[in-house]
C-alpha positions as protocol buffer text, in pm:
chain_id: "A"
residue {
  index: 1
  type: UNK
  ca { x: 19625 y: -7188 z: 5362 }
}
residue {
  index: 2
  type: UNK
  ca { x: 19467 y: -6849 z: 5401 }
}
residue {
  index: 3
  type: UNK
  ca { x: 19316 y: -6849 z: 5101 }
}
residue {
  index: 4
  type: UNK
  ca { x: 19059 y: -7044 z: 5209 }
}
residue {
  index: 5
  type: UNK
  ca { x: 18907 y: -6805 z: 5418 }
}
residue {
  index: 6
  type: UNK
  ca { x: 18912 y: -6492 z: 5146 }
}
residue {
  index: 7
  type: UNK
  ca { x: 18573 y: -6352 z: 5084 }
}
residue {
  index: 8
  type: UNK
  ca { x: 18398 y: -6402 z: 4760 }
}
residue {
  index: 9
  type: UNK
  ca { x: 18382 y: -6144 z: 4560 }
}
residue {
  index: 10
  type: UNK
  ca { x: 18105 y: -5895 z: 4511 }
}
residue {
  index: 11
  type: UNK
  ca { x: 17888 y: -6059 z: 4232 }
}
residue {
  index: 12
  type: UNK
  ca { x: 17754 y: -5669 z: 4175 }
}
residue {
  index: 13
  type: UNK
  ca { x: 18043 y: -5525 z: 4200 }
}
residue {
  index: 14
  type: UNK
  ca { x: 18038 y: -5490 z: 3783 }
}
residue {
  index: 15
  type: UNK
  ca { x: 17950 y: -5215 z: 3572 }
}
residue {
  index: 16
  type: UNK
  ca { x: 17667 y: -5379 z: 3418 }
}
residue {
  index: 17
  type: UNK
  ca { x: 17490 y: -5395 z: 3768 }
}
residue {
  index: 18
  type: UNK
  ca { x: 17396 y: -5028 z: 3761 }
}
residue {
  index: 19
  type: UNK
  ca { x: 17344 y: -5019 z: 3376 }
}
residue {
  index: 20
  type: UNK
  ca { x: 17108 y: -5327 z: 3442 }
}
residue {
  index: 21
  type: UNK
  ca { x: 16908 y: -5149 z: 3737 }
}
residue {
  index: 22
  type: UNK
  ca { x: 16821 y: -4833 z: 3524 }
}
residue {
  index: 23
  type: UNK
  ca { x: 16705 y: -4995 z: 3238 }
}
residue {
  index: 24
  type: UNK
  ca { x: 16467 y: -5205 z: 3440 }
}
residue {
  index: 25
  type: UNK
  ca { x: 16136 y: -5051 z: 3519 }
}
residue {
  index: 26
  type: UNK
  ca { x: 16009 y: -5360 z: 3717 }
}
residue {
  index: 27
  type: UNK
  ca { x: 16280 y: -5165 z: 3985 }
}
residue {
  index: 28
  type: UNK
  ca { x: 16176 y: -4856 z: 3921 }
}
residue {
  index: 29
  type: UNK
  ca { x: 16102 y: -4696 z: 4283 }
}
residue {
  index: 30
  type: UNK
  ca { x: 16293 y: -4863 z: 4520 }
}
residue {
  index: 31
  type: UNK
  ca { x: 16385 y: -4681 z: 4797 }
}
residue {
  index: 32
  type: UNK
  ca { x: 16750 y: -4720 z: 4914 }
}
residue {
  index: 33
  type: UNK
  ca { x: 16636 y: -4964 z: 5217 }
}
residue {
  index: 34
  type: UNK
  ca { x: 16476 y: -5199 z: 4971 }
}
residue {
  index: 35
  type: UNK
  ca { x: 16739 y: -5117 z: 4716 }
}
residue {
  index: 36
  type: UNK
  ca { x: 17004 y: -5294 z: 4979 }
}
residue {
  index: 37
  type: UNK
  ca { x: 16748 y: -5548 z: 5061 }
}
residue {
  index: 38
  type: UNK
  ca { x: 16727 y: -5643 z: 4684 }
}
residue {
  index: 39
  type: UNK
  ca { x: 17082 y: -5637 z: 4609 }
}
residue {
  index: 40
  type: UNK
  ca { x: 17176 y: -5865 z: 4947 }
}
residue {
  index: 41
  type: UNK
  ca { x: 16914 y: -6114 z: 4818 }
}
residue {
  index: 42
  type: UNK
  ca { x: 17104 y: -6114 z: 4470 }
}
residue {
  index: 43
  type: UNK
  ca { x: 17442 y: -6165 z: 4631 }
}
residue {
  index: 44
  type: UNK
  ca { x: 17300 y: -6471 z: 4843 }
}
residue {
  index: 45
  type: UNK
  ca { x: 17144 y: -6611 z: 4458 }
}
residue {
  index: 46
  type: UNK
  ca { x: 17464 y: -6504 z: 4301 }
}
residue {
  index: 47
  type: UNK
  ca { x: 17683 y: -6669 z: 4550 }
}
residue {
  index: 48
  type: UNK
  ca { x: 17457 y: -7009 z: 4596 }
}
residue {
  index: 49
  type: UNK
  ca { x: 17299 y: -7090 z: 4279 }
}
residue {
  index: 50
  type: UNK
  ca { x: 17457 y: -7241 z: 3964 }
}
residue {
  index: 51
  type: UNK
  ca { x: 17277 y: -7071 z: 3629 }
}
residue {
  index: 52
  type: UNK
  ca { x: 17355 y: -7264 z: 3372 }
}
residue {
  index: 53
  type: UNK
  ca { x: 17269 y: -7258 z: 2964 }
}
residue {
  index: 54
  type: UNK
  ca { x: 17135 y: -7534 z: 2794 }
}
residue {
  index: 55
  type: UNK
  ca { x: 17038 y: -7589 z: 2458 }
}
residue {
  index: 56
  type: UNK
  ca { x: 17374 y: -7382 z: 2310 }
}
residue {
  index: 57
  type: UNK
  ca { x: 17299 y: -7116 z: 2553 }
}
residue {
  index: 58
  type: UNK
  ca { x: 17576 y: -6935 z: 2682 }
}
residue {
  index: 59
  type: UNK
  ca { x: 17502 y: -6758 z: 2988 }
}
residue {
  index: 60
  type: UNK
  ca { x: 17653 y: -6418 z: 3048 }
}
residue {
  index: 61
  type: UNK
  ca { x: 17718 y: -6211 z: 3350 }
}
residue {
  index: 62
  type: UNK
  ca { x: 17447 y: -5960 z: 3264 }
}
residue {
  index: 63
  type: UNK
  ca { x: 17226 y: -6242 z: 3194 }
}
residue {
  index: 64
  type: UNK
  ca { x: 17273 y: -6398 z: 3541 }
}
residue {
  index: 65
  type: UNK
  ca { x: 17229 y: -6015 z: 3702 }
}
residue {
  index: 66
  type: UNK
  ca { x: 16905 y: -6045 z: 3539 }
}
residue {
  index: 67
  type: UNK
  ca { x: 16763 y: -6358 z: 3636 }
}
residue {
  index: 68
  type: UNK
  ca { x: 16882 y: -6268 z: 4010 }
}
residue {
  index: 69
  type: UNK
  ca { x: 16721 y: -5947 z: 3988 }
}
residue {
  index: 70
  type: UNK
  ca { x: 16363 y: -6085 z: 3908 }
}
residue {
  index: 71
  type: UNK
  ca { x: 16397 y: -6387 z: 4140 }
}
residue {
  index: 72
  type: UNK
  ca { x: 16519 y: -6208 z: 4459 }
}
residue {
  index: 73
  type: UNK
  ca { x: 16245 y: -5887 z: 4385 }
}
residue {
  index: 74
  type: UNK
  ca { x: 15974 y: -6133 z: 4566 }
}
residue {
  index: 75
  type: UNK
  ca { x: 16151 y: -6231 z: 4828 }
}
residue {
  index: 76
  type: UNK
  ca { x: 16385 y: -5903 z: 4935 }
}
residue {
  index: 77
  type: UNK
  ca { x: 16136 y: -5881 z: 5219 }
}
residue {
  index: 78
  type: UNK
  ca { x: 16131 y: -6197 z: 5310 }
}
residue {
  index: 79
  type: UNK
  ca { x: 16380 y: -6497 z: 5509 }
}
residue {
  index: 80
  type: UNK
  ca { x: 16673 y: -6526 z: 5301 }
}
residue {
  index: 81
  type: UNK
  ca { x: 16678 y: -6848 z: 5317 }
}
residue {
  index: 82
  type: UNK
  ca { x: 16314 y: -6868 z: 5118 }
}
residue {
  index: 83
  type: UNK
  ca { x: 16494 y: -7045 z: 4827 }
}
residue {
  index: 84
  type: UNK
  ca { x: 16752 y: -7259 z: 5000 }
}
residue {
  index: 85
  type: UNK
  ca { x: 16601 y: -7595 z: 4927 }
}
residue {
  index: 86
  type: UNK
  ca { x: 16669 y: -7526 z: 4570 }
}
residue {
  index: 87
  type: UNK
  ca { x: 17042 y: -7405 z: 4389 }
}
residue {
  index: 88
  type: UNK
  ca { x: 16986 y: -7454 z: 4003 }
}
residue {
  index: 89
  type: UNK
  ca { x: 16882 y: -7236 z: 3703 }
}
residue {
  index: 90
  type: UNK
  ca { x: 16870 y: -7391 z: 3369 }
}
residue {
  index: 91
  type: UNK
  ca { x: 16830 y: -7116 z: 3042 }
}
residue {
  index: 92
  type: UNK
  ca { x: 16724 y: -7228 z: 2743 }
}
residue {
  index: 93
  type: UNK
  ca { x: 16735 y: -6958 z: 2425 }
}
residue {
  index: 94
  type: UNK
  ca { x: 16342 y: -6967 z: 2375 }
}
residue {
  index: 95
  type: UNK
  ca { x: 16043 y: -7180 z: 2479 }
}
residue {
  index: 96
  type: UNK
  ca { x: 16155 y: -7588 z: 2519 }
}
residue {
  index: 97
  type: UNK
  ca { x: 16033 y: -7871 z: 2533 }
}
residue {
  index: 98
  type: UNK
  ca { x: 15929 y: -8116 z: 2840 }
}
residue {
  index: 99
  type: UNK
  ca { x: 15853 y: -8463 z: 2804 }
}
residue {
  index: 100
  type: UNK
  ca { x: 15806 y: -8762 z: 2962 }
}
residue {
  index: 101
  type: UNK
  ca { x: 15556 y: -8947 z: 3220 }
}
residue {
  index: 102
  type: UNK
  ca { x: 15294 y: -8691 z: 3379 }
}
residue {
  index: 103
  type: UNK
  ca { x: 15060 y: -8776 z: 3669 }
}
residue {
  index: 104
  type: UNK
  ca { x: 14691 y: -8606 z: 3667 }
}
residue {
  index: 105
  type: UNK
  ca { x: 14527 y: -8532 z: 3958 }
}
residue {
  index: 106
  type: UNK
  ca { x: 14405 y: -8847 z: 4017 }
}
residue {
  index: 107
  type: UNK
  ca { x: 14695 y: -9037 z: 3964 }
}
residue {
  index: 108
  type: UNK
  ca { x: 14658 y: -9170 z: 3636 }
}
residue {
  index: 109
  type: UNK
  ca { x: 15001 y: -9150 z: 3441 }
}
residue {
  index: 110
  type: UNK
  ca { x: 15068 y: -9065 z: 3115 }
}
residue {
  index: 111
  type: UNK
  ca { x: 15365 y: -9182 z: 2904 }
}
residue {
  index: 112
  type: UNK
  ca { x: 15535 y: -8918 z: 2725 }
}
residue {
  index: 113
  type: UNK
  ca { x: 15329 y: -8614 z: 2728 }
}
residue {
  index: 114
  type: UNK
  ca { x: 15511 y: -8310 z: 2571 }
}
residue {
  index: 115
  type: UNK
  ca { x: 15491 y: -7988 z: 2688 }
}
residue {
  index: 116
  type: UNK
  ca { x: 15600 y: -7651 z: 2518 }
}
residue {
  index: 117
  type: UNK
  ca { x: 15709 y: -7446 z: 2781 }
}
residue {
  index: 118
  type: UNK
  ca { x: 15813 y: -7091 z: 2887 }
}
residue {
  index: 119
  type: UNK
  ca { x: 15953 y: -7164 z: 3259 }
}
residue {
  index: 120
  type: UNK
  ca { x: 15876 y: -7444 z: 3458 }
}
residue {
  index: 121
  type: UNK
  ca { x: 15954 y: -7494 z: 3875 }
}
residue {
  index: 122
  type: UNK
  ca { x: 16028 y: -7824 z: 3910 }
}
residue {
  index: 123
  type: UNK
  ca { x: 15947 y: -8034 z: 4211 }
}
residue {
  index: 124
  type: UNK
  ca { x: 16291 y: -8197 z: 4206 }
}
residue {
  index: 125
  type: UNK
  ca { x: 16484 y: -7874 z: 4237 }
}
residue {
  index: 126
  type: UNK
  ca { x: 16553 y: -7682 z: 3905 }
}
residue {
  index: 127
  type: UNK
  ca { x: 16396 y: -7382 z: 3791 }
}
residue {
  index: 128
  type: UNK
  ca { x: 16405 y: -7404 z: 3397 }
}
residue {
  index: 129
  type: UNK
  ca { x: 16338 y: -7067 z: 3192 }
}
residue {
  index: 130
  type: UNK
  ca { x: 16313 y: -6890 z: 2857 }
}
residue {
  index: 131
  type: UNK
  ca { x: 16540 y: -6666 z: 2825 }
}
residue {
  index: 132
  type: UNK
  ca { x: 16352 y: -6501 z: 2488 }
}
residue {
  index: 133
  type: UNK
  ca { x: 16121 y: -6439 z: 2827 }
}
residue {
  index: 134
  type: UNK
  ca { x: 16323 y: -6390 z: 3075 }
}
residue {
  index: 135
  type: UNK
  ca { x: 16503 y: -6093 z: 2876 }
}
residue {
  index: 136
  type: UNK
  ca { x: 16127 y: -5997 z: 2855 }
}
residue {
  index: 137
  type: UNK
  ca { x: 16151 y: -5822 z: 3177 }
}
residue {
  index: 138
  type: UNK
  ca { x: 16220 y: -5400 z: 3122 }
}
residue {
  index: 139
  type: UNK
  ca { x: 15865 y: -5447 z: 2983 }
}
residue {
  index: 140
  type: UNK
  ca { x: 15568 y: -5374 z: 3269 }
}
residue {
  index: 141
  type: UNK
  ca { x: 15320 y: -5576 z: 3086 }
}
residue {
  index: 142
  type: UNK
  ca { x: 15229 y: -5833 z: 3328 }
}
residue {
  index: 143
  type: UNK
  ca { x: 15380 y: -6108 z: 3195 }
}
residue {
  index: 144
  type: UNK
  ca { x: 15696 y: -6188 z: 3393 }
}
residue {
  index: 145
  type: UNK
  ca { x: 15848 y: -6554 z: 3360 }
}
residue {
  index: 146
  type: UNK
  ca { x: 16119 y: -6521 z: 3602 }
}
residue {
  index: 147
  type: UNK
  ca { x: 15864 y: -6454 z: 3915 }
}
residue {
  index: 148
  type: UNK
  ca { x: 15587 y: -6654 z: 3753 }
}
residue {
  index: 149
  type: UNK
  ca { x: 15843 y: -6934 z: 3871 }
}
residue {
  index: 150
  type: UNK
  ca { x: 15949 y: -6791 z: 4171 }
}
residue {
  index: 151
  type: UNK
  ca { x: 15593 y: -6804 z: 4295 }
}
residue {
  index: 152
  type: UNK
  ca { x: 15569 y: -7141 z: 4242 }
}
residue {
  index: 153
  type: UNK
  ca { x: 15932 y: -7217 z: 4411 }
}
residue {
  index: 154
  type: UNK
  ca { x: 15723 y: -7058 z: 4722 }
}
residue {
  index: 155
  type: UNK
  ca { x: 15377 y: -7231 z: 4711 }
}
residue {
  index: 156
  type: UNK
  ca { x: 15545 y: -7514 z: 4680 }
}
residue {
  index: 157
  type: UNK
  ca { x: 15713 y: -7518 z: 5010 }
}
residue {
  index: 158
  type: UNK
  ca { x: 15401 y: -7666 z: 5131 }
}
residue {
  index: 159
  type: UNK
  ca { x: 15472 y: -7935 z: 4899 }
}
residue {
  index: 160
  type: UNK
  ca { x: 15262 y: -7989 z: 4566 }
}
residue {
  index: 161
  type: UNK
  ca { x: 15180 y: -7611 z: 4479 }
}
residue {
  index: 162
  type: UNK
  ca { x: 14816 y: -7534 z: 4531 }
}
residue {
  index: 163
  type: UNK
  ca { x: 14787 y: -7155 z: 4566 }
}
residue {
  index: 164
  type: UNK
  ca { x: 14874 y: -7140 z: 4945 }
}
residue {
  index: 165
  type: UNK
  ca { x: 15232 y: -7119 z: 5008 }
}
residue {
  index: 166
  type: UNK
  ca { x: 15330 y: -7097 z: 5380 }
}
residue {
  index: 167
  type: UNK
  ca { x: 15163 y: -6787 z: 5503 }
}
residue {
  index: 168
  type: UNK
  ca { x: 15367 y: -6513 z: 5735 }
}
residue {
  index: 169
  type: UNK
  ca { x: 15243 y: -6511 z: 6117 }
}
residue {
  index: 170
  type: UNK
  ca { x: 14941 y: -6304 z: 6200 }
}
residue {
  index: 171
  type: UNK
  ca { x: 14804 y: -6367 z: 5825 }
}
residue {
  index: 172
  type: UNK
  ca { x: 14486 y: -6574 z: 5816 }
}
residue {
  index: 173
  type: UNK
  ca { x: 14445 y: -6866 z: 5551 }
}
residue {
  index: 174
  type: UNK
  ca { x: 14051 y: -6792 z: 5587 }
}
residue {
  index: 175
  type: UNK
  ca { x: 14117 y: -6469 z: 5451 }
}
residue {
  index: 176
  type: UNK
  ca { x: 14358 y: -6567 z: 5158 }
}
residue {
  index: 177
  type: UNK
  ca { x: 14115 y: -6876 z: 5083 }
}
residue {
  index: 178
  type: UNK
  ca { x: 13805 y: -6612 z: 5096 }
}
residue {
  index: 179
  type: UNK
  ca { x: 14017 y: -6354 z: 4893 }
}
residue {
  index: 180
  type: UNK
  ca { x: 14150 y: -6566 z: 4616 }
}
residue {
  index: 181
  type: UNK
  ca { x: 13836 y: -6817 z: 4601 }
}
residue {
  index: 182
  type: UNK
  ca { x: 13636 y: -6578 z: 4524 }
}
residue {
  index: 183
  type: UNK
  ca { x: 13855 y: -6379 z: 4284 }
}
residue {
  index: 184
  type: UNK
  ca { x: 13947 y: -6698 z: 4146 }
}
residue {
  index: 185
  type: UNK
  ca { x: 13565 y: -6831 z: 4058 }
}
residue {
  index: 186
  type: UNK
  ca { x: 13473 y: -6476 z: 3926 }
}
residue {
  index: 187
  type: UNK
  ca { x: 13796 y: -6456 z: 3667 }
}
residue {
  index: 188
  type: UNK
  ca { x: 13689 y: -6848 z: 3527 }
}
residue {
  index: 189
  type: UNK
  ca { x: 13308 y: -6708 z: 3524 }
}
residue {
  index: 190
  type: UNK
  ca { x: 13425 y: -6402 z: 3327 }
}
residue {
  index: 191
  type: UNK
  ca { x: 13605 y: -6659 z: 3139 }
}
residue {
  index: 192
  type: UNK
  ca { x: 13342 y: -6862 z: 3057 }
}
residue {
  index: 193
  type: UNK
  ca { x: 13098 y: -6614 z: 2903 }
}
residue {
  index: 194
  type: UNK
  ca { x: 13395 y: -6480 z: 2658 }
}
residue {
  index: 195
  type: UNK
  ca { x: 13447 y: -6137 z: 2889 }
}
residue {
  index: 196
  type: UNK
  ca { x: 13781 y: -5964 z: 2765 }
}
residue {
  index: 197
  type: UNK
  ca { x: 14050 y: -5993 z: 3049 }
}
residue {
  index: 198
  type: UNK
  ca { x: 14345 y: -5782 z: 3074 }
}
residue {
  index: 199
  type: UNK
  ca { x: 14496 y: -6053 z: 3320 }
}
residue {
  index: 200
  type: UNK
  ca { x: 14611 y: -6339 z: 3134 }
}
residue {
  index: 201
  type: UNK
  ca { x: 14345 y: -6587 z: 3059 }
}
residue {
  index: 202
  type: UNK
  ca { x: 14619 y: -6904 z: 3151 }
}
residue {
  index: 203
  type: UNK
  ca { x: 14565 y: -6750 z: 3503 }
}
residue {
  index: 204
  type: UNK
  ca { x: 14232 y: -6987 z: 3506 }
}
residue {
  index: 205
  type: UNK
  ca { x: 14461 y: -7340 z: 3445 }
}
residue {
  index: 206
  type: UNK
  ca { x: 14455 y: -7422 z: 3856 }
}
residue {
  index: 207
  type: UNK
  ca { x: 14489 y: -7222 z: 4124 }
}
residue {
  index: 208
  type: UNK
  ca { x: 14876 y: -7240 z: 4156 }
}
residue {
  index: 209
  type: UNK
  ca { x: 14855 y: -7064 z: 3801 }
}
residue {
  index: 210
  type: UNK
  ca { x: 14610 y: -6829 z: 3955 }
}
residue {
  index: 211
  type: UNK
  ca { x: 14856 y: -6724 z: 4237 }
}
residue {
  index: 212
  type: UNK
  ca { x: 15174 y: -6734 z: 4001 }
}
residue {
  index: 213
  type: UNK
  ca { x: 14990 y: -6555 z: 3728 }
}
residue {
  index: 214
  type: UNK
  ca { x: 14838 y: -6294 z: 4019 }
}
residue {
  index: 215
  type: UNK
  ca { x: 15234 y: -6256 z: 4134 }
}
residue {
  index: 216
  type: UNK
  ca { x: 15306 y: -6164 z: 3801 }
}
residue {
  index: 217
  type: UNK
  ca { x: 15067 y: -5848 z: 3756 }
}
residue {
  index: 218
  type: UNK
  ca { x: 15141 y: -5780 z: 4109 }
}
residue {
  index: 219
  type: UNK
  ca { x: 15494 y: -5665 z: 4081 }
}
residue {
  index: 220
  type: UNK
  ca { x: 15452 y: -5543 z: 3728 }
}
residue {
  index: 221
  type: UNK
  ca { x: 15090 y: -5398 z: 3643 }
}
residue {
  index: 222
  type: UNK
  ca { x: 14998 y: -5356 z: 4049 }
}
residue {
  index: 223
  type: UNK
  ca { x: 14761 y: -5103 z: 3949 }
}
residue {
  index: 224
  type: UNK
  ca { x: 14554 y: -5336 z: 3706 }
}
residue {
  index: 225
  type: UNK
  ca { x: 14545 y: -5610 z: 3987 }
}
residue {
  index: 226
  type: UNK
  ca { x: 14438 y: -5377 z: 4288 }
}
residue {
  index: 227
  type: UNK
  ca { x: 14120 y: -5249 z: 4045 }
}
residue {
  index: 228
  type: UNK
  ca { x: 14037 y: -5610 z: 3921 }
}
residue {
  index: 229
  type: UNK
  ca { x: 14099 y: -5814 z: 4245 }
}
residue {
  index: 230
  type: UNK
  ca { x: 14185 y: -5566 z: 4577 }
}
residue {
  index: 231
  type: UNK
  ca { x: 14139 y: -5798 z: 4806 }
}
residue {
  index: 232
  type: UNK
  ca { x: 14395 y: -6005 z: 4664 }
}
residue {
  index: 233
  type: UNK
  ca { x: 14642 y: -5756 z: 4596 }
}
residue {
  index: 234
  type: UNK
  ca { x: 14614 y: -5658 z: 4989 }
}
residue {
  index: 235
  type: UNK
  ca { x: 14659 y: -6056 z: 5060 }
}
residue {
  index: 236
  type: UNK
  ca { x: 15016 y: -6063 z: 4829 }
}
residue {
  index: 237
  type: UNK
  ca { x: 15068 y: -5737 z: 4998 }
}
residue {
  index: 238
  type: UNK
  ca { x: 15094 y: -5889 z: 5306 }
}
residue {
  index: 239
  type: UNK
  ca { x: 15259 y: -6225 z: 5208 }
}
residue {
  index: 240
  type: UNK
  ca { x: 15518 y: -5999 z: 5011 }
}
residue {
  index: 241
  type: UNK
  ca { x: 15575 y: -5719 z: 5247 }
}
residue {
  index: 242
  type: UNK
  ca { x: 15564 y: -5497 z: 4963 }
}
residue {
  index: 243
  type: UNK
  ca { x: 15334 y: -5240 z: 4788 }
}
residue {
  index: 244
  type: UNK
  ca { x: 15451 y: -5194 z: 4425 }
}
residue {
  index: 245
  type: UNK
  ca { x: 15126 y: -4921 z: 4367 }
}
residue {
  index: 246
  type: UNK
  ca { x: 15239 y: -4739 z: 4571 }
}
residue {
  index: 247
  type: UNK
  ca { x: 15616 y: -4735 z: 4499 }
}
residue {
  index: 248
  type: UNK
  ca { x: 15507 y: -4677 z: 4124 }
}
residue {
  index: 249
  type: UNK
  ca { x: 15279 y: -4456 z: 4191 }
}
residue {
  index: 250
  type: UNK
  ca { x: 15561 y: -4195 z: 4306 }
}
residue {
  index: 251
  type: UNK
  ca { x: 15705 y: -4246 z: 3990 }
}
residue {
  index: 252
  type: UNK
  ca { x: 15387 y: -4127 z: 3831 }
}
residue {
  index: 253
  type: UNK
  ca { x: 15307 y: -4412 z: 3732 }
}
residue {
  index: 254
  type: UNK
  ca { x: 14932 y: -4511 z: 3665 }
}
residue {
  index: 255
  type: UNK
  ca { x: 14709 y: -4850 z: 3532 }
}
residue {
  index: 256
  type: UNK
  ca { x: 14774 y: -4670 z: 3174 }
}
residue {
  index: 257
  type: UNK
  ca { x: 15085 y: -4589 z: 3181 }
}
residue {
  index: 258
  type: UNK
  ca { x: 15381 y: -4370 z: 3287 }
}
residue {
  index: 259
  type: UNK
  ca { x: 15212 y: -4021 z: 3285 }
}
């Protein structure tokens, strides 16, 4: 009968935890505070979402440390409950296909459309990734699939994701819609006229790509976004409660590199 009430145990309470953590750089620079903020996000993931293979994939525990990792570095700072109207990962090996009936923007459906995809966030609960991509993550190149999705779990808390997900108290929405409009119209102009961008050009799709794409460089090349876009690096600042510059920056490192 007492069994019922035993505690779960530790989900990081494994070796490969602290193996994981040093060979991640996306961490690097966490200070012990967010360090315990990060791993009691993971143990909330852990504990109350199912991660699941598909397509022959067998997930493993260092896998799932992984994922949790990258999903729970956006919201450490955040309420824990951000994520609690979702509790499924699905990993594929490498990039999948969707099909079936799509609906445009003005609500004209199409039958069957296929889709190869890297991660997707879907509106009926799962978050579906690549893990060829997800595994991606030691890398700081900007390209992170894990909280490309993540962002888009968040926007979409204000239902169809459009690039404003439920802003914190005292931020303004005139001043995210001024920051990322603009920054937004200047990276599809730059676009246009066949300007080399260092951000990833699928960043101009919508402006739920923008945001998700933004997220991306912001946690791992924060130093490329601050130079290209500060005023939207100070709004994800704020809706993140984070500055990764800075905690990088300690670590020496800089837009170029670890110096």
């Amino acid at each position: 009968m007492f069994n019922l009430f035993r505690r779960r145990p530790d989900p990081l309470a494994t070796v490969q935890w602290p193996r994981l953590l040093r060979r991640m750089p996306l961490l690097s620079g966490l200070d012990a505070d967010e360090k315990a903020k990060l791993e009691a996000c993971m143990r909330v993931f852990l504990n109350t979402k199912s991660i699941q293979g598909a397509g022959g994939l067998e997930v493993d525990e260092t896998m799932r440390l992984g994922i949790a990792a990258q999903a729970c570095l956006p919201i450490m700072e955040l309420d824990p409950k951000a994520y609690d109207d979702w509790n499924e990962v699905i990993v594929y090996p490498a990039a999948f296909i969707r099909s079936g009936d799509w609906t445009d923007d003005f609500g004209i459906v199409t039958e069957e459309r296929e889709e190869i995809l890297l991660g997707e966030a879907r509106g009926d609960g799962p978050m579906v990734l690549s893990w060829e991509d997800a595994a991606h993550a030691p890398r700081l190149d900007g390209h992170n699939v894990v909280i490309h999705e993540s962002a888009h779990k968040l926007d979409m808390k204000n239902g169809r994701p459009n690039g404003m997900p439920p802003l914190h108290r005292g931020m303004s929405r005139a001043d995210w819609s001024r920051a990322f409009s603009h920054a937004y119209r200047d990276f599809c102009r730059r676009l246009d006229r066949g300007e080399h961008s260092e951000i990833d050009p699928y960043a101009a799709e919508n402006p739920a790509e923008f945001f998700a794409v933004l997220s991306e460089y912001f946690f791992e090349l924060p130093h490329l976004l601050a130079d290209s876009y500060p005023e939207v690096y100070h709004q994800l600042s704020l809706f993140y409660r984070q500055d990764p510059r800075r905690r990088l920056q300690m670590l020496g490192y800089q837009a170029s590199g670890w110096s």
